[in-house]
N, C-alpha and C positions, 0 to 999 in steps of 0.2 A: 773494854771497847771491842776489842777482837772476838771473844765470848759471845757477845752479845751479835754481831756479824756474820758468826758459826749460826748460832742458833736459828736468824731470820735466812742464811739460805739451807738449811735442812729443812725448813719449815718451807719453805718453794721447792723446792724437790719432793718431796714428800705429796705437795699439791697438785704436782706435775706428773708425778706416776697415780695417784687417783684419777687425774683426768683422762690419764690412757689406756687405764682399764675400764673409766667410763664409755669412753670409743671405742674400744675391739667390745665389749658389750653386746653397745648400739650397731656396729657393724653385724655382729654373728660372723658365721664363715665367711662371710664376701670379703672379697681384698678390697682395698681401698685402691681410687681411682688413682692410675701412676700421672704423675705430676708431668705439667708442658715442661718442657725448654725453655730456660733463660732468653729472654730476649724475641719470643715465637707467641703468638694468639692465635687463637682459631675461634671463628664468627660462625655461629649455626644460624642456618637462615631457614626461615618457612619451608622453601621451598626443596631444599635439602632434607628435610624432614619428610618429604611426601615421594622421591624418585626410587625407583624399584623395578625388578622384574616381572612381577607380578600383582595383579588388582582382582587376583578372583575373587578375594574377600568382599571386594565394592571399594575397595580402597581409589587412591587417587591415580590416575592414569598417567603412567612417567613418560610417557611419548608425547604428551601435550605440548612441554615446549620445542619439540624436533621441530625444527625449521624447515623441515619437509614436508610437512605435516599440515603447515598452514593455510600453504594457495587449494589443499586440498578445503581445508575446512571453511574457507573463504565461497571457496565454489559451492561448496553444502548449500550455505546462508544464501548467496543469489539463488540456486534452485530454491530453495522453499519460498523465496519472497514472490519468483516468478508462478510460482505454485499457484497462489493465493486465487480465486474465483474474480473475471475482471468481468463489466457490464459490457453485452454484446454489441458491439454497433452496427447498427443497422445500413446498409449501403444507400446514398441516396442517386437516383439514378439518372442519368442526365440524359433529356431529351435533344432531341435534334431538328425530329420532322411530325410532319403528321402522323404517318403510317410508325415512327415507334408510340406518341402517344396516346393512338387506338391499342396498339397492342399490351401495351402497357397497363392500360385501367381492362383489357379485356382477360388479361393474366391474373390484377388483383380480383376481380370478381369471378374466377375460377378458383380463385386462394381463400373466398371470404375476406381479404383482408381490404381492412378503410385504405382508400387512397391517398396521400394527401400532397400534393403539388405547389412549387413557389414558381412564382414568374418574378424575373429579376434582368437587370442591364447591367452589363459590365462598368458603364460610366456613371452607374447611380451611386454614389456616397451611402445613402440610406440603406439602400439592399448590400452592399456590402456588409454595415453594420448588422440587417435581420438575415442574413446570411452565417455567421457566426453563428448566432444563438439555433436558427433551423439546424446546423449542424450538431451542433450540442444534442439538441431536442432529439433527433434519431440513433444518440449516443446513450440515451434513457428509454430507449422506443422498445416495447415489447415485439416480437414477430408477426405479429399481428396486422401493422400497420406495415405501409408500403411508401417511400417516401420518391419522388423525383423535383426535378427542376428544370424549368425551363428561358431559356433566355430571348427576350424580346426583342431585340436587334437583330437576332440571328431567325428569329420565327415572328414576325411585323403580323404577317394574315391571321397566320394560324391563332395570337395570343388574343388578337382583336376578333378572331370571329368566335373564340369562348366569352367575351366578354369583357377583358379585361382592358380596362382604362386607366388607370394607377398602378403604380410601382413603389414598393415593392406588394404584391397581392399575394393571397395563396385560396384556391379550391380544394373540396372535401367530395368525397367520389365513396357509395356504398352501394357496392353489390348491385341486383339488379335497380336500385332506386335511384340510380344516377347520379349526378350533382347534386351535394344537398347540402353545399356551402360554398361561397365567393365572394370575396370581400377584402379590400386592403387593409394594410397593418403597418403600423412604422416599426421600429424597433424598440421604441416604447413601450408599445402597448403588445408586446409578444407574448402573454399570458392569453392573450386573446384568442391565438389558438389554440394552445394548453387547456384553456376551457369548451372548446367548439369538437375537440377531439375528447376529452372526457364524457362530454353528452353523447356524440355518438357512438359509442364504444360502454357508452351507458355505465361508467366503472370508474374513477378517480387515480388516474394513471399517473396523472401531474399532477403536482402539489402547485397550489395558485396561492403568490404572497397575499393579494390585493382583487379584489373583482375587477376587471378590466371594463371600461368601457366599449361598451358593442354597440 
């Protein structure tokens, strides 16, 4: 019984130095890695794997997470967003009297540029609503065009001896050819200009959902 006990642990030993000359083998000269501490772990993380002094290689940049570093790179991101190409707005310009709105259509016609005027009331519901979108519409407007407004409360003669009988209205003014548009519009039907300014400008400046009725 004891014999036999001898035998199977020489026979583990024996097994045990085979396998340790199989591992200095497979190591070669390298030493093998020295063992943690009882009771100690170490967690390698990502990002421990990428910090460094240097990244001329193109490696990863170890100042990335410096917390200093950030309201810098924050402010980057708002410049470049601010950067981006915005559509011009066009000023629309508000009349008062007679003598600005002679000088006015006498400046677009030294500019080439189509006139295009709304007549509106502070207490109209409606023009308030085509007010909006006239705003809008000179916020798509090429330089071209020349946009004002006038208020009929504030100007009773002056709105009625151009013509105007409804509210809210807009007139179209080109070059030496005068008025060669007046007519009202609800807010509904604000395509209406969009199309009235396309023809004379002879060029499809506005995209029209729908044909308006005219």
């Amino acid at each position: 019984m004891k014999s036999s006990t001898l035998r199977r642990n020489i026979a583990v030993a024996v097994a045990l130095i085979f396998v340790s000359l199989a591992a200095i083998t497979a190591f070669g000269t390298h030493a093998p890695p020295r063992p943690f501490a009882v009771g100690h772990h170490t967690t390698i993380t990502s990002s421990a794997l990428f910090y460094g002094s240097e990244v001329d290689d193109g490696g990863y940049d170890s100042s990335y997470h410096d917390p200093s570093k950030r309201e810098e790179r924050r402010k980057l991101r708002l410049e470049r967003k601010s950067a981006k190409p915005k559509l011009e707005k066009q000023e629309i310009l508000v009349l008062n009297s007679q003598e600005e709105y002679l000088e006015w259509l006498e400046k677009c016609a030294s500019n080439d540029s189509l006139a295009v005027i709304k007549f509106h009331a502070s207490w109209c519901k409606s023009c308030q609503a085509f007010s909006r979108k006239f705003q809008q519409l000179s916020s798509l407007s090429p330089s071209s065009i020349s946009y004002a407004s006038l208020e009929f409360s504030a100007n009773p003669k002056l709105c009625r001896s151009l013509g105007v009988t409804h509210l809210p209205s807009v007139q179209i003014y080109k070059g030496s050819e005068g008025k060669v548009e007046s007519f009202s519009c609800s807010p509904k039907r604000f395509d209406k200009v969009k199309v009235k300014i396309n023809e004379w400008l002879d060029a499809a400046v506005f995209k029209v959902k729908a044909e308006p009725e005219i």
